[in-house]
C-alpha positions as CSV (number, residue, x, y, z in Angstrom):
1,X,30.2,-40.2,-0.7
2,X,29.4,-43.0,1.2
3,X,26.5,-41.6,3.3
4,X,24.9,-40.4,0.0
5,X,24.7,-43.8,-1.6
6,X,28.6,-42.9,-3.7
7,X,26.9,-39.9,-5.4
8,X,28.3,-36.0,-5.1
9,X,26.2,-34.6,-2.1
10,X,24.2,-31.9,-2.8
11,X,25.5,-28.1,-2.9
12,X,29.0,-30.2,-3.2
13,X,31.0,-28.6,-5.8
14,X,33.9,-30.6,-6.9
15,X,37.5,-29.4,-6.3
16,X,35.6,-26.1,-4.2
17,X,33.7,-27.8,-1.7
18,X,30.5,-26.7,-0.7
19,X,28.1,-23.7,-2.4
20,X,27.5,-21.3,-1.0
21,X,23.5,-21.3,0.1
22,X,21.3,-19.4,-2.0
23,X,20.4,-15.8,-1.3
24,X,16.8,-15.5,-0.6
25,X,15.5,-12.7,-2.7
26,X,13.2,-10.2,-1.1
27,X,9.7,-10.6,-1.6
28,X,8.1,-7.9,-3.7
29,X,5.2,-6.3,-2.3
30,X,1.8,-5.9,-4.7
31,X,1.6,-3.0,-6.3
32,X,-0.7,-0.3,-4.6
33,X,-2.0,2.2,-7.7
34,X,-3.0,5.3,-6.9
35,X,-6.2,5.5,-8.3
36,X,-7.5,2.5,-6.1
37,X,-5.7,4.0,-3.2
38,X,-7.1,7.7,-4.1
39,X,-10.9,6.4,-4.4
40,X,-10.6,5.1,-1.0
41,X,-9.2,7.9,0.8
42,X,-11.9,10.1,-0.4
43,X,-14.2,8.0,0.6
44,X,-13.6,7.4,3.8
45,X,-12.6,11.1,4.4
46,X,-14.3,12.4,7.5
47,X,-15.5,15.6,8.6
48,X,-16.7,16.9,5.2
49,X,-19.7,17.7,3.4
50,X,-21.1,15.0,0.7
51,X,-20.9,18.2,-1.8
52,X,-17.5,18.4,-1.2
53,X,-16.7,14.8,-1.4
54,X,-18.6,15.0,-4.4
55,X,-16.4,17.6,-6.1
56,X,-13.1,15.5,-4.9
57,X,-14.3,12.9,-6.8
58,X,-14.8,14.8,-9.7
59,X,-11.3,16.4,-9.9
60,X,-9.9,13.2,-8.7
61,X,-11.1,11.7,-11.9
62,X,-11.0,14.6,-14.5
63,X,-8.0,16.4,-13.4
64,X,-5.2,13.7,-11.0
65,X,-6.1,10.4,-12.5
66,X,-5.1,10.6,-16.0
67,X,-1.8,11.3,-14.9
68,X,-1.2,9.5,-11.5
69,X,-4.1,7.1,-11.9
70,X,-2.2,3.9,-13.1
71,X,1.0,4.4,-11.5
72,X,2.1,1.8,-8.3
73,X,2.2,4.2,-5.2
74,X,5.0,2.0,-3.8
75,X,7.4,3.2,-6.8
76,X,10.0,5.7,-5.9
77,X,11.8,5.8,-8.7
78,X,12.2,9.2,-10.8
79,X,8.7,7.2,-12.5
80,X,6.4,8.7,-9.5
81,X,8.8,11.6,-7.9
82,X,8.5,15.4,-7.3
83,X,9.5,16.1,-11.3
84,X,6.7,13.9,-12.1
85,X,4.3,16.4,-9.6
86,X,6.1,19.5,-11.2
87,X,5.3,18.3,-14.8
88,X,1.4,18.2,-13.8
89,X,1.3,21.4,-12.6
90,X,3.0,22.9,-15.7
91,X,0.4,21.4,-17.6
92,X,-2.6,22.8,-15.7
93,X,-1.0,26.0,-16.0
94,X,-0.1,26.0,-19.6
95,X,-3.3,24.0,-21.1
96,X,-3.4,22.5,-24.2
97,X,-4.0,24.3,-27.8
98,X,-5.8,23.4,-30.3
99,X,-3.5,22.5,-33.2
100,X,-6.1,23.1,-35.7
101,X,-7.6,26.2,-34.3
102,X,-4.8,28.7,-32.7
103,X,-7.4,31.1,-30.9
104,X,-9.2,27.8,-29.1
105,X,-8.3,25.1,-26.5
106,X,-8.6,21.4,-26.0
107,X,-8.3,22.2,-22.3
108,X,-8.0,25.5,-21.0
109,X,-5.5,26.7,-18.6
110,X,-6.5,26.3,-15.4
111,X,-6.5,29.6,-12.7
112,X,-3.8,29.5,-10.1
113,X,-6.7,29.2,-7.4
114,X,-7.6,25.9,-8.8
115,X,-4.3,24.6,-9.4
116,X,-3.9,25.0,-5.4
117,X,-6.9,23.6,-4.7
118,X,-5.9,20.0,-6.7
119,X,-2.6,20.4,-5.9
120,X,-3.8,20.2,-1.9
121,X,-5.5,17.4,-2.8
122,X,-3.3,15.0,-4.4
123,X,-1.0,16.0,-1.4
124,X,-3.4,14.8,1.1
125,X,-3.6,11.7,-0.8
126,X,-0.1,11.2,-1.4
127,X,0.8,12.3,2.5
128,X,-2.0,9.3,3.6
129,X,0.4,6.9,1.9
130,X,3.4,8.2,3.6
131,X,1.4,7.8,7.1
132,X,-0.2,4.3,6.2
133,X,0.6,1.7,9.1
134,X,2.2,0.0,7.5
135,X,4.0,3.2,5.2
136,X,3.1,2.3,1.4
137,X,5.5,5.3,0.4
138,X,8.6,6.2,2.1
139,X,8.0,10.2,1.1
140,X,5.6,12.6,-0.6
141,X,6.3,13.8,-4.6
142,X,3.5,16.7,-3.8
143,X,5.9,18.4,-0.7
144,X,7.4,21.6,-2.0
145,X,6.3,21.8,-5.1
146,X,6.3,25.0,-6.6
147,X,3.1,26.6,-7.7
148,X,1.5,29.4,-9.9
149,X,1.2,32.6,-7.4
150,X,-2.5,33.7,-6.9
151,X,-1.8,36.9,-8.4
152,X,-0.9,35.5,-11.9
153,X,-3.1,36.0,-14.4
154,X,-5.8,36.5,-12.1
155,X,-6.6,39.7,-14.0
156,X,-10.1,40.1,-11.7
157,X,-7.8,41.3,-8.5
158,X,-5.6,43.8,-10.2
159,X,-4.5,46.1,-7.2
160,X,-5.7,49.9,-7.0
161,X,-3.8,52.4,-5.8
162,X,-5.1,56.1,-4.3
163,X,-4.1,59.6,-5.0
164,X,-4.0,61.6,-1.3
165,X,-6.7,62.9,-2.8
166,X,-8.9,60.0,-3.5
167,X,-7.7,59.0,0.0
168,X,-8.7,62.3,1.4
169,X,-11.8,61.9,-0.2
170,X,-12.6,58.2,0.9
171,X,-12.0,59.0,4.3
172,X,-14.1,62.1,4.5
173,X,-17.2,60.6,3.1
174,X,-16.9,57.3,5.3
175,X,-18.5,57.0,8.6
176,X,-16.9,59.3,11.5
177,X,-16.4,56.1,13.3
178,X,-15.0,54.6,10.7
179,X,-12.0,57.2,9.8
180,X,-9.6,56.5,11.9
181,X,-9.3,52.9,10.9
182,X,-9.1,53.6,7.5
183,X,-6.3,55.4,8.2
184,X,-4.5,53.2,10.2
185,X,-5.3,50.4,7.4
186,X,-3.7,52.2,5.4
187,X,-0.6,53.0,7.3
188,X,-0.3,49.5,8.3
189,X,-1.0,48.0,4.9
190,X,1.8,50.0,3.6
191,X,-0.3,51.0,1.0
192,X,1.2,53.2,-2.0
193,X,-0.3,56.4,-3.0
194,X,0.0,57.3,-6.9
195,X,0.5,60.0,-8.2
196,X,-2.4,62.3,-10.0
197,X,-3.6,61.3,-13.2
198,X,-4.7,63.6,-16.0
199,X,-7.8,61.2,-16.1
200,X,-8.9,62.6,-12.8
201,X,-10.1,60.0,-9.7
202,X,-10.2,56.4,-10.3
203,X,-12.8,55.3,-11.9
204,X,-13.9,53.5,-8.6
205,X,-14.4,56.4,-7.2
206,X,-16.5,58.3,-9.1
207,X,-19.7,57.4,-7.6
208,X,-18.5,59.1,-4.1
């Protein structure tokens, strides 16, 4: 009391003593959104062609940045997590109706192939923010997520399968040098023979 002129000193609380000091609170980093962070890493990405940078920056804007664009790449919380990756997906897959119109679209679906491919690319981003020295995320939402298979809906790919006799047939008017490898192809393969139709050969094959 004496030292401090007969007033309490400070942090002195009476009949307790002295406070405990104040917690420093941890500094917040500034946020880091992805679609500041996203421009960058495609441009700066080595090793590529100016076309394809070109088309990155053109999905990264029409098809990753309405969804991811304003959100702080530093947030981990169930804001910016894998559901929040899984919920895009779904939404390229399935499109977007037109309310008014039930045999048009606002946005198509998008094909399986192209899913991928944006898919790949907002993991590459993402993963760049994991490695960042120093790390601006602690993981990567994109990792495991699951996607369309290639084979759905792609209705242009739709497997074919041979008679023996269509088989028979393919092999005997290829090349001699060529026969034996399209048999063992098609042991290898494991490809299924069908069974005869009444239709007769495949229509694929009717030009041989």
């Amino acid at each position: 009391m004496e030292a401090c002129g007969h007033h309490w000193p400070e942090n002195w609380i009476r009949g307790f003593g002295w406070a405990p000091p104040p917690e420093e609170q941890p500094v917040k980093a500034d946020p880091v959104l992805f679609a500041e962070y996203a421009q960058r890493f495609v441009a700066n990405l080595s090793g590529i062609e100016e076309r394809t940078r070109h088309d990155y920056e053109r999905d990264l804007k029409n098809r990753i940045a309405p969804t991811f664009g304003g959100l702080d790449l530093r947030d981990e919380s169930p804001a910016f997590d894998r559901t929040t990756v899984s919920a895009w997906v779904n939404d390229l897959h399935r499109g977007i109706p037109d309310p008014g119109n039930p045999r048009a679209w606002l946005r198509r679906p998008l094909t399986p192939k192209t899913i991928q491919n944006l898919h790949g690319l907002l993991y590459a981003i993402l993963q760049g923010a994991v490695e960042a020295t120093p790390p601006i995320r602690v993981s990567n939402p994109a990792a495991r997520t699951r996607l369309p298979r290639l084979d759905d809906g792609e209705g242009d790919d739709e497997m074919i399968f041979l008679t023996e006799q269509e088989f028979a047939l393919l092999r005997a008017c290829a090349k001699p040098d060529v026969r034996d490898m399209l048999t063992v192809f098609a042991g290898r393969s494991g490809t299924v023979l069908a069974q005869p139709t009444p239709g007769g050969l495949h229509p694929h094959l009717q030009w041989l």
